[in-house]
MARVEXSE-897490 format. One record per residue: residue in one letter; z, x, y of N, C-alpha, C, CB in turn; residue number from 0. Coordinates in nm, 4 decimals, always signed. Glycine has a CB too. Layout:
residues N
+--------+----------+----------+----------+----------+----------+----------+----------+----------+----------+----------+----------+----------+-----+
: residu :     n.up :   n.east :  n.north :    ca.up :  ca.east : ca.north :     c.up :   c.east :  c.north :    cb.up :  cb.east : cb.north : num :
+--------+----------+----------+----------+----------+----------+----------+----------+----------+----------+----------+----------+----------+-----+
:      a :        Z :        X :        Y :        Z :        X :        Y :        Z :        X :        Y :        Z :        X :        Y : NUM :
...
+--------+----------+----------+----------+----------+----------+----------+----------+----------+----------+----------+----------+----------+-----+
This chain:
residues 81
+--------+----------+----------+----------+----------+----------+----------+----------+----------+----------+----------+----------+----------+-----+
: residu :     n.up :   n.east :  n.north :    ca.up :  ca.east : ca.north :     c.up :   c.east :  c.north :    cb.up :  cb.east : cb.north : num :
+--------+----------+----------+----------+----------+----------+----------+----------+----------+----------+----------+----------+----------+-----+
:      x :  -0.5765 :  -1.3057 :  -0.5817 :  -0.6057 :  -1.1676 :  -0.6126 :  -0.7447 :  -1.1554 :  -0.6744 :  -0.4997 :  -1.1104 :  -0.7065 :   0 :
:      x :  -0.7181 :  -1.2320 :  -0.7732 :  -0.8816 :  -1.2053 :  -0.8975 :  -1.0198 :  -1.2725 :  -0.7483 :  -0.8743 :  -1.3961 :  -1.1344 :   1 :
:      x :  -0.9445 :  -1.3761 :  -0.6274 :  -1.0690 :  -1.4728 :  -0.5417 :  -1.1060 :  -1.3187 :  -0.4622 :  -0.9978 :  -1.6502 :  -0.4033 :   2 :
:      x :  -0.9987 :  -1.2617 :  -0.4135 :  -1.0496 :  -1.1506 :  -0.3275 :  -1.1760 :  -1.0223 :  -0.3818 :  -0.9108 :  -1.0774 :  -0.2930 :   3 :
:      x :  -1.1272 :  -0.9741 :  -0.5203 :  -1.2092 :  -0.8796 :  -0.5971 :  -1.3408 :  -0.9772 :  -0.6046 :  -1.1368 :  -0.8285 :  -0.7558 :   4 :
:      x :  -1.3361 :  -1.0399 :  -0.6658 :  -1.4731 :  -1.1385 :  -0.6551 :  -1.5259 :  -1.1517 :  -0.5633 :  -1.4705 :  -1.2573 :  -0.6789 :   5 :
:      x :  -1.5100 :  -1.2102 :  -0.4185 :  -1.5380 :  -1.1602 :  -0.2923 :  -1.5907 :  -1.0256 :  -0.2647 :  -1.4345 :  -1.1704 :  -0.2290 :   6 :
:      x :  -1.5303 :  -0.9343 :  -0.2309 :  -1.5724 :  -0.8161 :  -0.1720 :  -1.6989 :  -0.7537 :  -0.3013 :  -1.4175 :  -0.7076 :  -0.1405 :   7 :
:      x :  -1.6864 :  -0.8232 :  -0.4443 :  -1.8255 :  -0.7571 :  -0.5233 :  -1.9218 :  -0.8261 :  -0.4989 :  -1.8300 :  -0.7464 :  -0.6745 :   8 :
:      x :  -1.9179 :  -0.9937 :  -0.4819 :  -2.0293 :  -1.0420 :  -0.4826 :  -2.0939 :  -1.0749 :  -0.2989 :  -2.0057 :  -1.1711 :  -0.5855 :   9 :
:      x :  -2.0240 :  -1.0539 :  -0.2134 :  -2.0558 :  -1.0749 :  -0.0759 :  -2.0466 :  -0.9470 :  -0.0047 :  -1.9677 :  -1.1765 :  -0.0138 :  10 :
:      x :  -1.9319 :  -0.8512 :  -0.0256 :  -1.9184 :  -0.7786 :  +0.0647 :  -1.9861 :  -0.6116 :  +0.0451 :  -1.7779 :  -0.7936 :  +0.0848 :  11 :
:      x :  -2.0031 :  -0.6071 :  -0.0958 :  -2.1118 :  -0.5257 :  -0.1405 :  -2.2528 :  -0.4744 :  -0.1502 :  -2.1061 :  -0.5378 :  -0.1951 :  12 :
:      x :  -2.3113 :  -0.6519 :  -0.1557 :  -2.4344 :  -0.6984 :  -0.1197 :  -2.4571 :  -0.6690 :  +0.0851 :  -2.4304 :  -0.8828 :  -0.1828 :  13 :
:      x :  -2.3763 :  -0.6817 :  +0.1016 :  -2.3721 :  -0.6670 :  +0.3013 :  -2.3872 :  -0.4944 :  +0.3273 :  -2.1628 :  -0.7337 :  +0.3952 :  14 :
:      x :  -2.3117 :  -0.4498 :  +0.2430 :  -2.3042 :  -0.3125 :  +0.2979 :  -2.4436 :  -0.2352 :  +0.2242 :  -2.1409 :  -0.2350 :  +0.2541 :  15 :
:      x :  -2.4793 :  -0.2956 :  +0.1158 :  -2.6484 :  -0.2346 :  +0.0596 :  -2.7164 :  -0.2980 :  +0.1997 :  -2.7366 :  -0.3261 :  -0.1347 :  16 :
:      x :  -2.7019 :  -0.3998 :  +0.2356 :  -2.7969 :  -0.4693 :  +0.3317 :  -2.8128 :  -0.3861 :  +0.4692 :  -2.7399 :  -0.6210 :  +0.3645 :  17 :
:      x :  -2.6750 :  -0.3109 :  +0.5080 :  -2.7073 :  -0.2317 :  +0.6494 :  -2.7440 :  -0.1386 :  +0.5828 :  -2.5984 :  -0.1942 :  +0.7662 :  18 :
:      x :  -2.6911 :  -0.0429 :  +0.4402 :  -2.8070 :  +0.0652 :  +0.4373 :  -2.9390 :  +0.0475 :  +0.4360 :  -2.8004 :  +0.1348 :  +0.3413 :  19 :
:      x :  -2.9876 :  -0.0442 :  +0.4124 :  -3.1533 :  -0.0560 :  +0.3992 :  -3.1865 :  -0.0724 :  +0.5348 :  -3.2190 :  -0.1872 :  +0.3049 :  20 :
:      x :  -3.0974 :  -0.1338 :  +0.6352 :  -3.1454 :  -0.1596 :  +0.7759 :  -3.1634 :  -0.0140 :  +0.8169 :  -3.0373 :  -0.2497 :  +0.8772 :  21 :
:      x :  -3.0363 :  +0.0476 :  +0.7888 :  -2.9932 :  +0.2144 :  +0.8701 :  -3.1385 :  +0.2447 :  +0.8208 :  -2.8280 :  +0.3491 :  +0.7941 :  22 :
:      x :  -3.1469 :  +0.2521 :  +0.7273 :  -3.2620 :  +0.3812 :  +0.6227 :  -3.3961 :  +0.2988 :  +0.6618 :  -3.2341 :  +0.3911 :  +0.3860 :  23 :
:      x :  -3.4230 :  +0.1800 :  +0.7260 :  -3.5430 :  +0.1017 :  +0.7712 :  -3.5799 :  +0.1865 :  +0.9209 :  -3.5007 :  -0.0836 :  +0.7922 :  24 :
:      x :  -3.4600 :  +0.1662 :  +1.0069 :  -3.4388 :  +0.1618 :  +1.1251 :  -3.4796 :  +0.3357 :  +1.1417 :  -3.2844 :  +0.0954 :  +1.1627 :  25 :
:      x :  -3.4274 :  +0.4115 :  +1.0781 :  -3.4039 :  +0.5663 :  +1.0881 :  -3.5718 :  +0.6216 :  +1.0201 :  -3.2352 :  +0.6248 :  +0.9714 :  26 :
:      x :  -3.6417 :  +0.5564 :  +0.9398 :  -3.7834 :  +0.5701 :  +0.9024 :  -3.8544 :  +0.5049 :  +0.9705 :  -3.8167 :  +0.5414 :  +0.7848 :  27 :
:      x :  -3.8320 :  +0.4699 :  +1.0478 :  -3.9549 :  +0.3874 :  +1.1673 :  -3.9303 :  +0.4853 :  +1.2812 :  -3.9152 :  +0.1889 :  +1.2318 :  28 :
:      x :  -3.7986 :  +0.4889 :  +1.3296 :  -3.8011 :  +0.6386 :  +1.4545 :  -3.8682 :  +0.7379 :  +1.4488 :  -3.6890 :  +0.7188 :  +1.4714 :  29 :
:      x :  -3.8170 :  +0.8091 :  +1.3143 :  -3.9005 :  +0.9487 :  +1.2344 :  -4.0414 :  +0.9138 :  +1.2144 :  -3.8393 :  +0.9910 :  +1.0683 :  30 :
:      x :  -4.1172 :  +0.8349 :  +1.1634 :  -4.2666 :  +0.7789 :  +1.2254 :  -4.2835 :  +0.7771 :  +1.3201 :  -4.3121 :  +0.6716 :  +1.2133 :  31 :
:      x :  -4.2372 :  +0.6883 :  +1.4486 :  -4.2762 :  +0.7099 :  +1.5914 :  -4.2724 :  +0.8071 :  +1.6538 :  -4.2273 :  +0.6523 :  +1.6613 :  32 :
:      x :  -4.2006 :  +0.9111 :  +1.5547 :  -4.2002 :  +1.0646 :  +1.6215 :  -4.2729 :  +1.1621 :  +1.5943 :  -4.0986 :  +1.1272 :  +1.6089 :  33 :
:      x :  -4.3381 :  +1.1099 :  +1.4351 :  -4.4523 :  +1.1850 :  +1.3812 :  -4.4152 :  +1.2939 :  +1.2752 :  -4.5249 :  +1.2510 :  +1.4965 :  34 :
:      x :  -4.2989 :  +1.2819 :  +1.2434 :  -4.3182 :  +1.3706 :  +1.1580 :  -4.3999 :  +1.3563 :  +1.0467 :  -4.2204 :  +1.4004 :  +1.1257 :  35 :
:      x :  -4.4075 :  +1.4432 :  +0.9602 :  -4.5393 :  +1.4078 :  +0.8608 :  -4.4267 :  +1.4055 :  +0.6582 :  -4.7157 :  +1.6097 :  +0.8889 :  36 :
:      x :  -4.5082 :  +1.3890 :  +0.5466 :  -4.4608 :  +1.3983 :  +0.4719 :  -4.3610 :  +1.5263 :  +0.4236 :  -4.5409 :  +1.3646 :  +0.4256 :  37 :
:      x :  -4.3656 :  +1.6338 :  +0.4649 :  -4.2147 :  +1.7262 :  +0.4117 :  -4.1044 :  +1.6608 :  +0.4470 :  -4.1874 :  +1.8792 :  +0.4792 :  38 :
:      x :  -4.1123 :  +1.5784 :  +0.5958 :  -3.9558 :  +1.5083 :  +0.6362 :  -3.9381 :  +1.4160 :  +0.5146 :  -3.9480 :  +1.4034 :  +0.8018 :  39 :
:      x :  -4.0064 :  +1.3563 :  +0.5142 :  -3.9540 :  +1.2457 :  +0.4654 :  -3.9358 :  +1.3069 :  +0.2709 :  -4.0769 :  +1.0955 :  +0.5125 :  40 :
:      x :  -3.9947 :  +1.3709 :  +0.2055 :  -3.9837 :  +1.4497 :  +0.0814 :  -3.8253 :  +1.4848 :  +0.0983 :  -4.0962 :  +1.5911 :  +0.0722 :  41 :
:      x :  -3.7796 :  +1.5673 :  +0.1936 :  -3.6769 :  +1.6533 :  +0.1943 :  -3.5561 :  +1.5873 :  +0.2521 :  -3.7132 :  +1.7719 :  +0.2635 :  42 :
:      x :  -3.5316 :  +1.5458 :  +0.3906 :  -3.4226 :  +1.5441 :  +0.4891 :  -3.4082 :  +1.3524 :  +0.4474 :  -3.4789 :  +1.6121 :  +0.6892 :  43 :
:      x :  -3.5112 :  +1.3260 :  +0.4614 :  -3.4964 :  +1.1779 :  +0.4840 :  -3.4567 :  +1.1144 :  +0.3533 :  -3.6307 :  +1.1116 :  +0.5387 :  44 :
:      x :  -3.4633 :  +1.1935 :  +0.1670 :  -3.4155 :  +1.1720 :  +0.0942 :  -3.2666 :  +1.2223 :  +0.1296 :  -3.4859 :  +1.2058 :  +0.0010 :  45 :
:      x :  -3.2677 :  +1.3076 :  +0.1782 :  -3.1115 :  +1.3639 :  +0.1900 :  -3.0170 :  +1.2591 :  +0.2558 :  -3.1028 :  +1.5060 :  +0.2877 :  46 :
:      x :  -3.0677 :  +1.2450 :  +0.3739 :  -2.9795 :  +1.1447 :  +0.4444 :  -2.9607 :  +1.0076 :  +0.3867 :  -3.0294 :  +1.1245 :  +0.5751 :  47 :
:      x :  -3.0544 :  +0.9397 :  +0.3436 :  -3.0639 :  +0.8337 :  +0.2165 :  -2.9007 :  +0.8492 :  +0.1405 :  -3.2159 :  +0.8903 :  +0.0853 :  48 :
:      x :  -2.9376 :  +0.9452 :  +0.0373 :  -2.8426 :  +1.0255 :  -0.0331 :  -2.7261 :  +1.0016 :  +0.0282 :  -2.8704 :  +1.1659 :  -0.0385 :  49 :
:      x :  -2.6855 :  +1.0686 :  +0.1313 :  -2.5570 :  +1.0570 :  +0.2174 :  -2.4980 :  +0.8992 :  +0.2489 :  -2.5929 :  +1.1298 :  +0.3635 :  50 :
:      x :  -2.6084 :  +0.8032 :  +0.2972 :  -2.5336 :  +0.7213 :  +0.3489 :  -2.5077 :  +0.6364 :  +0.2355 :  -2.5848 :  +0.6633 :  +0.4643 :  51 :
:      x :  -2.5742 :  +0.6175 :  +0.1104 :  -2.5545 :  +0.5634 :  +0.0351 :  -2.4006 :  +0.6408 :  -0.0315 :  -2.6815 :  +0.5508 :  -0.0290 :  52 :
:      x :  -2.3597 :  +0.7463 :  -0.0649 :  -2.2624 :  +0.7728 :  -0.0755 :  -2.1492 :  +0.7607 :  -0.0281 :  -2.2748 :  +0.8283 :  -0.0827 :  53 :
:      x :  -2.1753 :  +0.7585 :  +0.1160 :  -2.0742 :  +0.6798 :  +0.2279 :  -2.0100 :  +0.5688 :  +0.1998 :  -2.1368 :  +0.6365 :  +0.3426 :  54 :
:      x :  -2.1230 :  +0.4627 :  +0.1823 :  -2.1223 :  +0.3548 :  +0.1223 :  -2.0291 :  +0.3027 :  +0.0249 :  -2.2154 :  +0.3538 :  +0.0825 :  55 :
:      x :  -2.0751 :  +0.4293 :  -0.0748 :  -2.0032 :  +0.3969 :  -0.2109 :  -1.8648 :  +0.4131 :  -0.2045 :  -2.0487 :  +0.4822 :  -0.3246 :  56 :
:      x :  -1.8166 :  +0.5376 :  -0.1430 :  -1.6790 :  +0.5812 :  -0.1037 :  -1.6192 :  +0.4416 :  -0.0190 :  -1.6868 :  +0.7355 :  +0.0000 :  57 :
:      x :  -1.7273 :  +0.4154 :  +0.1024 :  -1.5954 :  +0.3008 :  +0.1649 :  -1.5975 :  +0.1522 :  +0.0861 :  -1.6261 :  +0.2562 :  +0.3586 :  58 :
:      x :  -1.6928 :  +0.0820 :  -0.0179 :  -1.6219 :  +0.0584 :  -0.1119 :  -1.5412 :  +0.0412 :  -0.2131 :  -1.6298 :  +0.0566 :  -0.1146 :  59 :
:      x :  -1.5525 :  +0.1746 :  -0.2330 :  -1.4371 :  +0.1946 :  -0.3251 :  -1.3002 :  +0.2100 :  -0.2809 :  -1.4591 :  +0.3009 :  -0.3957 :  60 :
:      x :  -1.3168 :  +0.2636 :  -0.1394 :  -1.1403 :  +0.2239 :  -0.0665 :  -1.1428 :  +0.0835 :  -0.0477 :  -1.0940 :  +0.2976 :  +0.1098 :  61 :
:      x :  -1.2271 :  -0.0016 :  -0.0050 :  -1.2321 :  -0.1218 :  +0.0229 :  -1.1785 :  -0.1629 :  -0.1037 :  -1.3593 :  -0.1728 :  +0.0684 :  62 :
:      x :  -1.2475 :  -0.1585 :  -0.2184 :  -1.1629 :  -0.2454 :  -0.3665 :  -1.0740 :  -0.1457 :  -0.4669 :  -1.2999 :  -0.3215 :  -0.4904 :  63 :
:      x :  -1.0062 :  -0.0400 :  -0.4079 :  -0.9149 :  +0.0121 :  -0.5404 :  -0.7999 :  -0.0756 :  -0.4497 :  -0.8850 :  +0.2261 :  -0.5831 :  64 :
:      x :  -0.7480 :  -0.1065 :  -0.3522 :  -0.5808 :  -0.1673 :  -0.3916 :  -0.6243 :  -0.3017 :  -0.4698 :  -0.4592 :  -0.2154 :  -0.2253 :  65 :
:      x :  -0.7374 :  -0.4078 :  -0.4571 :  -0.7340 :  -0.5302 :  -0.5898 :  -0.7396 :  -0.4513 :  -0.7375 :  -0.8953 :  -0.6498 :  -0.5830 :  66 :
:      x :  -0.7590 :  -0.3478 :  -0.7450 :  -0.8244 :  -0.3195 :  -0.8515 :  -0.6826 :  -0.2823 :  -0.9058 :  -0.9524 :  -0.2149 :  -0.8452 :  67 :
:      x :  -0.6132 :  -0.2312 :  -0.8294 :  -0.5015 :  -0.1238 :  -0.9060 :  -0.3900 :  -0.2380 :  -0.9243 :  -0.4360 :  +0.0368 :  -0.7956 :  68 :
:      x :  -0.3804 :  -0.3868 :  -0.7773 :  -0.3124 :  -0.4165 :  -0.8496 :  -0.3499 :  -0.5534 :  -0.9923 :  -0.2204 :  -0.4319 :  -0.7527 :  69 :
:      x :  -0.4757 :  -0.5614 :  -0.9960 :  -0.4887 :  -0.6825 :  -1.1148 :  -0.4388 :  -0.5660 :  -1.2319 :  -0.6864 :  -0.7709 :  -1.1454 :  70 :
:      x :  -0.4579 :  -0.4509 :  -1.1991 :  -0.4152 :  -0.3744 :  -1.3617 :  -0.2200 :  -0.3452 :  -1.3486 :  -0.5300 :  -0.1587 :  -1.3814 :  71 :
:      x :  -0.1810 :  -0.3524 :  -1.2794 :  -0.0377 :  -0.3033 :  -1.2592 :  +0.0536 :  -0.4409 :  -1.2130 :  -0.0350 :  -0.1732 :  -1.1316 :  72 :
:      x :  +0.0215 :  -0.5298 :  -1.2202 :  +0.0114 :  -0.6542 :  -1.1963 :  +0.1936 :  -0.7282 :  -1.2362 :  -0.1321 :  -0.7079 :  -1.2976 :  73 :
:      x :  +0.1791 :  -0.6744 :  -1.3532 :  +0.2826 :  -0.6854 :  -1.4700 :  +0.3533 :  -0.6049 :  -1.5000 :  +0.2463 :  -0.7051 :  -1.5733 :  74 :
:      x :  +0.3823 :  -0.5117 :  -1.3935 :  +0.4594 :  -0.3972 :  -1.3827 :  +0.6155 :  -0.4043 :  -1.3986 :  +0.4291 :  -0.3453 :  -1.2607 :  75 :
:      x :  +0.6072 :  -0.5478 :  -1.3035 :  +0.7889 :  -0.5254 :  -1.2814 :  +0.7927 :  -0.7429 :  -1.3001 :  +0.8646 :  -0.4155 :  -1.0281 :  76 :
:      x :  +0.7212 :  -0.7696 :  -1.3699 :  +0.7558 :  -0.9003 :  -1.4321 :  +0.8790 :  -0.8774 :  -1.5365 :  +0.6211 :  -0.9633 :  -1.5094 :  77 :
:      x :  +0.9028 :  -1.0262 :  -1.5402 :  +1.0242 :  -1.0664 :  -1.6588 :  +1.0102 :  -1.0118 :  -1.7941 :  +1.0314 :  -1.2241 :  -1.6883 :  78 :
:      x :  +1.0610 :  -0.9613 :  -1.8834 :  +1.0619 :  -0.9637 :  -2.0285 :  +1.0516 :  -1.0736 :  -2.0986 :  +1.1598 :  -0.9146 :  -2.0723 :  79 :
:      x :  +0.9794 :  -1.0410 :  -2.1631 :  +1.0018 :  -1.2171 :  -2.2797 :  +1.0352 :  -1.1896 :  -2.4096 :  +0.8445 :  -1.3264 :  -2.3137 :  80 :
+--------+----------+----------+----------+----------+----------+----------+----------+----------+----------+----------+----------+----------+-----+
């Protein structure tokens, strides 16, 4: 339980920052080859930034609330001592 949470923070977290920077690399080199000029990138291209990084954050956080909920609830329905 505790190998999996450890996992998905230190590998699988780091992976998913890694395609946003590709997306947000990949998606600012198009918008250059297309010319837009500095308002895009001031306005829309922070926006979308914004978005996917939020994306992000959300499908991590479905990705780690069932380790999370159960290392805390863990001891729910253990023995009495």
């Amino acid at each position: 339980m505790k190998a999996s949470l450890l996992l998905k923070v230190f590998l699988l977290l780091p992976l998913i920052l890694l395609v946003d920077y590709i997306l947000m690399a990949l998606f600012g080199c198009t918008t250059c080859l297309f010319g837009l000029g500095d308002e895009f990138y001031c306005g829309p291209f922070c926006l979308v930034g914004k978005i996917i990084l939020a994306l992000s954050a959300l499908f991590f956080g479905y990705l780690i609330y069932p380790n999370i909920k159960a290392f805390f609830y863990s001891k729910k329905n253990g023995p009495s001592s």
